[in-house]
N, C-alpha and C positions, 0 to 999 in steps of 0.2 A: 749443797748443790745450789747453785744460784739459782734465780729466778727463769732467765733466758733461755738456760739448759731443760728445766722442767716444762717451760711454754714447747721447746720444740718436740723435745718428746712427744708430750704431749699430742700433739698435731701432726707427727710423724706414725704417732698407733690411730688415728683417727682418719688417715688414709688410709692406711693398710686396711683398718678395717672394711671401708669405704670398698675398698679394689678386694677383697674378698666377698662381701655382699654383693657387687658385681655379676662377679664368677657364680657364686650360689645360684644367681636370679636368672643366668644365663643356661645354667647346669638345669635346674629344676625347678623353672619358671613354671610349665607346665603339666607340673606331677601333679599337684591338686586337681586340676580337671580332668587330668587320667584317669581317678579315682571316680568321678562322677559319669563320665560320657560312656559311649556305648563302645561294646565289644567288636574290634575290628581284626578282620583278617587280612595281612602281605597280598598284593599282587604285582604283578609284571607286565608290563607293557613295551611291546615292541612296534616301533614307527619310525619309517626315514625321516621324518619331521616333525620338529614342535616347537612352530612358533608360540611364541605368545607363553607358551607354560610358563611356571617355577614353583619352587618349593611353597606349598601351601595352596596351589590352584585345586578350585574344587573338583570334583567327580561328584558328576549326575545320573539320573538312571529315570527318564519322562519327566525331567523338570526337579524331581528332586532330587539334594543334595543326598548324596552318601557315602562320602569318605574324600580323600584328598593325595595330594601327589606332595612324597614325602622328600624325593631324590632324582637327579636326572642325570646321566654320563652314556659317554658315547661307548657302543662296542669296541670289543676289539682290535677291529679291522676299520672303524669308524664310519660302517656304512649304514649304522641301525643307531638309534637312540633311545637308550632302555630307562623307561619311567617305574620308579617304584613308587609304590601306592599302599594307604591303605584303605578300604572299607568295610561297610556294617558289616557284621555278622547276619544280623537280624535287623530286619527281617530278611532269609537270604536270595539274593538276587541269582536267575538263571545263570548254567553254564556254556550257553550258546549267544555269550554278546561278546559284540565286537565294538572299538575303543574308539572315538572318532572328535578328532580335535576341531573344536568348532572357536568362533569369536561370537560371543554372546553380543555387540553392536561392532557396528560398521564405524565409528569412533573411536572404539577401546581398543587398546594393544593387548589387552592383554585375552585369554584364551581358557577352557573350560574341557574337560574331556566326557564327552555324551557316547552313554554304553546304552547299544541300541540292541535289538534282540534279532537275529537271522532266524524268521521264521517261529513256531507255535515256540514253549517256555519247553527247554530237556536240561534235568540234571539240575545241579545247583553251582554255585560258583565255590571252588574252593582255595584253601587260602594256599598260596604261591604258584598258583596257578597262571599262566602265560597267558597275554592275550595281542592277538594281531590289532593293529593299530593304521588310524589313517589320518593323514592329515584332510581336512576340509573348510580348510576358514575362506573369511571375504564374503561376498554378499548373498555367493552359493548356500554358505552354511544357516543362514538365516532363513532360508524358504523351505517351505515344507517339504516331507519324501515324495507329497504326492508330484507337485513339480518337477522331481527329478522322473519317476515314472510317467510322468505324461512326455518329457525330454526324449528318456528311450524309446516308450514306443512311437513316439513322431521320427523320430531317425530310424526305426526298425522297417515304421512304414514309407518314409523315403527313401529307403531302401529297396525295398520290396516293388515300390514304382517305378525306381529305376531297371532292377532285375528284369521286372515283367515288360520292362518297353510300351508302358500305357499310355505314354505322352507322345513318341511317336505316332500310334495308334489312333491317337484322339483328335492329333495334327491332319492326319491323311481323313480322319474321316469329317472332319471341320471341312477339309478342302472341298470334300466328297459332298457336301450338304448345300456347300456354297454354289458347286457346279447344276444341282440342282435347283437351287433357288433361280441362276440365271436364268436355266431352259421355261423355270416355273413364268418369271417375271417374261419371259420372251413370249410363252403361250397365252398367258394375259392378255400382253402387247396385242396380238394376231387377234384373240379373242373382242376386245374393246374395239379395233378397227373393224371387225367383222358386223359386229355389235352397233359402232356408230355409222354405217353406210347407209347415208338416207336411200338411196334406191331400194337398198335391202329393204329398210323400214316401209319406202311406201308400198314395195309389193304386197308386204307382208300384212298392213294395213286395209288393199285392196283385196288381200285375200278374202279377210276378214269381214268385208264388208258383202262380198260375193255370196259368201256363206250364210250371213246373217240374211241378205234379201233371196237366196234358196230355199232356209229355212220359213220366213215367214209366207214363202211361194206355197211351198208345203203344205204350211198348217191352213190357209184358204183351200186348198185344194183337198187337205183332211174336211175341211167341213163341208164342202159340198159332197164330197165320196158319204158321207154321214150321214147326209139326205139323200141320198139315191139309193146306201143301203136302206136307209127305211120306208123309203115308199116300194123299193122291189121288195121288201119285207110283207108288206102291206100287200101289196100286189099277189107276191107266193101265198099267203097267209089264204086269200081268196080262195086262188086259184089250185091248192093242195091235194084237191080231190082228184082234179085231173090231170097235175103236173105230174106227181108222183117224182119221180128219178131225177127229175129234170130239177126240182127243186131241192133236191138232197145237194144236187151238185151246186147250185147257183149262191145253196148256205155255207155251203165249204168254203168257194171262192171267194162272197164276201168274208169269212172269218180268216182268210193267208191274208185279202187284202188288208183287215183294219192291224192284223199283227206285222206287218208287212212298213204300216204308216206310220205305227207303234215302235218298233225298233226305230224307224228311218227318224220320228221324233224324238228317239231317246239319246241315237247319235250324235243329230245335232245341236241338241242340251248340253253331251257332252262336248263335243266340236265348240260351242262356244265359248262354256268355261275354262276349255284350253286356252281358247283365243284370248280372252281376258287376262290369264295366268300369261301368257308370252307376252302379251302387250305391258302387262305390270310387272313384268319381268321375273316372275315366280318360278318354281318347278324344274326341272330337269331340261326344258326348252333352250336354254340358253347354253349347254353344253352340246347339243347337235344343231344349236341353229346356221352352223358353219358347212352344214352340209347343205349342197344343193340339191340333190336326188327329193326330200323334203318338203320345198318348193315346188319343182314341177310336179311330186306326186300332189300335191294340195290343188295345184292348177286344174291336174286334170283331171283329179275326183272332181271338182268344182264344175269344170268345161260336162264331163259326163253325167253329174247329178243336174245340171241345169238341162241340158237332151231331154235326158228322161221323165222332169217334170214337163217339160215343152210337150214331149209326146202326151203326158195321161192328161196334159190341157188338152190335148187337140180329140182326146179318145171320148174326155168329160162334156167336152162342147159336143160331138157328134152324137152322145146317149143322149144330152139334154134337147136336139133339134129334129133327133129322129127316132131316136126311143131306143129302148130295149125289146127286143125280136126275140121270140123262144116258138121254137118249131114241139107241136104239140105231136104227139103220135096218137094214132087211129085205134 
């Protein structure tokens, strides 16, 4: 056999072999790590869609990995896309999760399927057991659940706003707030012109001052009534023996008068502090000061408490220049 003949042989069994080790490495490439990895159970996945999957994409379960997607083909009818899978055994995962294809970044094409739990942990997952499937990728799949439940109940509750007609509601009573505010600002209005009318003021001024020279009319006219009680005091004190009756009475009528001057001084202490309070603008004065009735009664308490001290001047002059007269009995 020549030399040529034996090279090509040669080289003709060192492919073969080649293209046999191949096939082996392709065959049972991963028999050795079968041997080592953990025990997984078949499952089934049904979902109208899966992007992003393929053979070898992980399955998760809270982040971690636990098993992987072996196979993918359309149903029968090609309305469903059945993923077969396996996962751990162990440790074994609930049988109440549902299959949810997510894109682990906003980048990647490619996809992950996250088995989330509806509700507390029931049963276990068993192996070729089916599970409902969803698609959820793109930027949704990245945020959290609670995102999506804060989503629903804000659309539950604009819903619910709409149902109940609250904006309507809240429309008419805006308007309703606003008609008030006008009449509010209009009373104002009326109230500030009533308010800045110098005539007003000066009367009310003049009132003021009528009162004050009343009052100090008064308290002169207190203090001489003071001395007249005390000398007819003096006087009675004398003459007790033989007044008798007459004095009983005369101590009465001085005691209505000093409580009489008493009150009349306590009024117009207060009467003044009012007057102050209106002029600073304090107190409740400035909500009826729009009434006139007000005024003229002020007037003519004024007109009649200045009469009546006129008169006990002309009563006080007439004891001082002619005495006090008491008819004795026999």
């Amino acid at each position: 056999m020549s030399a040529y003949r034996k090279n090509f042989l040669v080289g003709l069994t060192v492919l073969a072999s080649l293209a046999a080790l191949g096939w082996m490495v392709l065959q049972f490439g991963d028999a050795p790590a079968r041997l080592f990895a953990r025990p997984q159970i078949p499952i089934l996945i049904r979902t109208p869609r899966a992007e992003g999957l393929a053979s070898g994409s992980a399955i998760q379960f809270r982040g971690v990995t636990v098993g992987k997607v072996s196979s993918l083909r359309f149903s029968d009818d090609r309305s469903e896309v059945l993923i077969n899978a396996n996962v751990d055994r162990e440790p074994p995962l609930p049988g109440n999760v549902q299959a949810i294809i997510r894109s682990p970044s906003v980048l990647g094409s490619g996809s992950i399927i996250s088995l989330d739990v509806q509700g507390p942990f029931q049963g276990q997952l068993e192996a070729g057991q089916e599970l409902i499937g969803r698609f959820a990728g793109g930027l949704a799949s990245m945020l959290p659940p609670e995102f999506a439940e804060l989503a629903t109940d804000l659309r539950q509750t604009s819903q619910q706003i709409r149902e109940s007609h609250l904006v309507p509601d809240i429309d008419r009573a805006v308007k309703a707030a606003e008609i008030q505010i006008i009449k509010l600002g209009e009373v104002l209005d009326s109230v500030q012109g009533l308010v800045g009318d110098e005539k007003l003021r000066g009367d009310l001024r003049q009132a003021i001052a009528n009162f004050r020279a009343t009052a100090e009319n008064t308290n002169r006219a207190s203090g001489k009534l003071d001395k007249i009680a005390a000398d007819a005091t003096t006087t009675l004190a004398e003459a007790r023996v033989t007044l008798g009756k007459a004095g009983t009475q005369i101590d009465a009528l001085g005691t209505q008068i000093g409580q009489r001057l008493a009150q009349a001084s306590t009024l117009l202490e207060s009467l003044d502090a009012i007057a102050r309070k209106i002029n600073a603008g304090e107190g409740t004065a400035g909500k009826v000061v729009n009434d006139p009735k007000l005024y003229q009664s002020l007037v003519a308490s004024a007109a009649e408490l200045q009469l009546a001290i006129k008169d006990l001047r002309r009563l006080v002059q007439q004891w001082e220049q002619e005495g006090v007269y008491f008819k004795l009995s026999k």
